[in-house]
C-alpha positions in Angstrom: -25.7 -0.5 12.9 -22.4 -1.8 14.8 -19.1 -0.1 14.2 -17.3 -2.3 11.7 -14.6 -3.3 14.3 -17.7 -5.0 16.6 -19.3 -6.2 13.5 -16.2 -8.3 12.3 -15.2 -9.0 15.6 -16.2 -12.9 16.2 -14.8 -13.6 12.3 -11.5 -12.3 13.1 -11.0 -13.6 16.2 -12.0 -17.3 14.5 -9.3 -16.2 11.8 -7.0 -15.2 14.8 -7.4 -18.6 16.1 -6.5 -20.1 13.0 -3.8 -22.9 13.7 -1.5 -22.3 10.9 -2.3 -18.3 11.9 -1.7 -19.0 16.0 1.9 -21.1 14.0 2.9 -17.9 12.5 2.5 -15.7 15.3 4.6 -18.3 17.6 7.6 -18.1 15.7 6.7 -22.0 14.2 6.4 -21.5 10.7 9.2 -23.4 8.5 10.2 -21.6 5.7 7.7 -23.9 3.4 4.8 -23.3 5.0 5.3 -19.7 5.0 6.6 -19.3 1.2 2.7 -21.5 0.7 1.5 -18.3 3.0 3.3 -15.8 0.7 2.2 -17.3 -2.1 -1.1 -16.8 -1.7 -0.5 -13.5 0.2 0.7 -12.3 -3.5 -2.2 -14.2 -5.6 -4.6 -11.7 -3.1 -2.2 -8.3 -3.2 -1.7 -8.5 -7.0 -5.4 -8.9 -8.2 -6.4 -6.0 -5.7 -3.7 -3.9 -6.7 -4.2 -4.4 -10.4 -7.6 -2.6 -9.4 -5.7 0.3 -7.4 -5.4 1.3 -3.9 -6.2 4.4 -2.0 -2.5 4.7 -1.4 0.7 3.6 -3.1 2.0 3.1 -0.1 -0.3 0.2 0.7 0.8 -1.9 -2.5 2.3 -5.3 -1.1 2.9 -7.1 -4.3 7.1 -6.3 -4.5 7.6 -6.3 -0.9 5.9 -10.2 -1.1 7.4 -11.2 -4.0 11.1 -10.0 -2.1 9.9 -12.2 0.7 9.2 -15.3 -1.6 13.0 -15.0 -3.4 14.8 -15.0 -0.1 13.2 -17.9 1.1 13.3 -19.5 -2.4 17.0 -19.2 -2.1 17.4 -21.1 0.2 16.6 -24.4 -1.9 12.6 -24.4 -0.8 9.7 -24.3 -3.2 6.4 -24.4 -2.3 3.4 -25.6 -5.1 1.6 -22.1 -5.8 -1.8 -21.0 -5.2 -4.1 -23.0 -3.2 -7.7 -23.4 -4.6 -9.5 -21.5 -2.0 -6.8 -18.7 -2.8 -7.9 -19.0 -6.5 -11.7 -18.7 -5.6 -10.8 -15.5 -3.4 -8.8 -14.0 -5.8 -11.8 -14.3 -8.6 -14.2 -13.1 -6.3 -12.4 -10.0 -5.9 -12.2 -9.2 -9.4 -15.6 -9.8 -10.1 -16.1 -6.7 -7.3 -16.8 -2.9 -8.2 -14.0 -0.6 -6.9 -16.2 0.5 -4.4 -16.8 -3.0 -3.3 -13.6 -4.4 -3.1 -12.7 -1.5 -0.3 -13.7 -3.7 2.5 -11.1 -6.4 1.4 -8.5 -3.6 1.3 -9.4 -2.6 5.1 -9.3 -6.3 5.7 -6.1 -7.5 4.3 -3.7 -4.5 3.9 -4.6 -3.2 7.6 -4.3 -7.0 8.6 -1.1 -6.8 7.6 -0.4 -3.3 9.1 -1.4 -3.8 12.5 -0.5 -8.2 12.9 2.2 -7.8 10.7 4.5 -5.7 13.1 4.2 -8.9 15.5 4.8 -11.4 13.0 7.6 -9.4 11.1 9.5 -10.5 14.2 9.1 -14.2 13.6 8.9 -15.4 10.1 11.5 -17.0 8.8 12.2 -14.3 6.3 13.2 -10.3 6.8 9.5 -9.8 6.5 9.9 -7.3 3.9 6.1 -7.7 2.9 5.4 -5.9 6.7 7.3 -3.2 5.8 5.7 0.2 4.4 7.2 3.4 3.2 4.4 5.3 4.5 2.2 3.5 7.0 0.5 6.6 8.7 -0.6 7.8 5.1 -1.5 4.1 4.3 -3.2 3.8 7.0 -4.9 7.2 7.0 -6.5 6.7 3.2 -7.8 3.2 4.1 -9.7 4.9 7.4 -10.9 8.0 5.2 -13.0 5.8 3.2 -13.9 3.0 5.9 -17.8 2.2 6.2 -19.6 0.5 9.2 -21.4 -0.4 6.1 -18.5 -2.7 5.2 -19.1 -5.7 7.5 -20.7 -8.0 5.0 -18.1 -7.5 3.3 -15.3 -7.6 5.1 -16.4 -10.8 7.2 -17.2 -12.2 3.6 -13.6 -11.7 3.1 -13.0 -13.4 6.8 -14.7 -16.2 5.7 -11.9 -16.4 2.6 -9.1 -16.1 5.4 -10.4 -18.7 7.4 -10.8 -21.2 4.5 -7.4 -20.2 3.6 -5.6 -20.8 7.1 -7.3 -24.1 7.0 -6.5 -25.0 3.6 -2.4 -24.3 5.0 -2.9 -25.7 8.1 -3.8 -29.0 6.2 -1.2 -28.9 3.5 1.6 -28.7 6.2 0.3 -31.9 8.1 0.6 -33.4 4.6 4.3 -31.8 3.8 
């Protein structure tokens, strides 16, 4: 069996390579296109957190929704969840505790580790990549880690994907 990090290697570098992701990380996102981002950033943190986390430190939800009101005063709205976001965000529940650990690694460490970057370059303070406690966070996700996980966890990089694309196409239309 692979380590996870070889095992989910091609999907994250697809999700990397993202346009609306490669956007982001260029310092090209306007401040609709990211609120669309945080809002479905926030539809994925608040049904995993409603399960618990192995940390309180990791929960994203406030920090998000801080994010969204900055930009939201600033006279833009953006139209809510997108339906791949929706399907996602039903999967999850419908996952034991156990099960939905790999979509913690995935998106809270995603956020962790590309988040310091991008906190840089959104057009918000980027409150949402900020963490009281990152080495605990970080430590309590990597205590229960699995190589085990990759199914899983590139199950929940084919969500990402479908996600960046689903943005990437609702900013040409915008």
């Amino acid at each position: 069996m692979l380590p996870l990090k070889e095992a989910t290697a091609a999907k994250h570098k697809i999700a990397e390579q993202m346009p609306f992701n490669q956007r982001m990380f260029r310092g090209e996102m306007n401040k609709h296109d990211y609120l669309l981002y945080l809002q479905q950033q926030l539809a994925v943190f608040s049904g995993m957190e409603e399960a618990g986390l192995p940390h309180p430190a990791l929960n994203r939800s406030d920090k998000v929704r801080q994010d969204i009101e900055e930009i939201e005063k600033t006279g833009v709205q953006a139209e809510g969840v997108l339906p791949v976001t929706k399907e996602y965000v039903e999967y999850l529940k419908g996952l034991s505790d156990e099960d939905r650990l790999p979509h913690v690694y995935l998106n809270y460490l995603a956020v962790m580790f590309g988040g310091q970057m991008m906190k840089k370059v959104v057009p918000s303070s980027g409150k949402m990549y900020e963490f009281d406690d990152m080495p605990g966070a970080m430590q309590a996700v990597r205590r229960v880690q699995k190589d085990e996980w990759a199914d899983e966890v590139n199950r929940g990089f084919d969500y990402s994907i479908k996600m960046f694309a689903e943005l990437e196409e609702h900013s040409k239309v915008s």
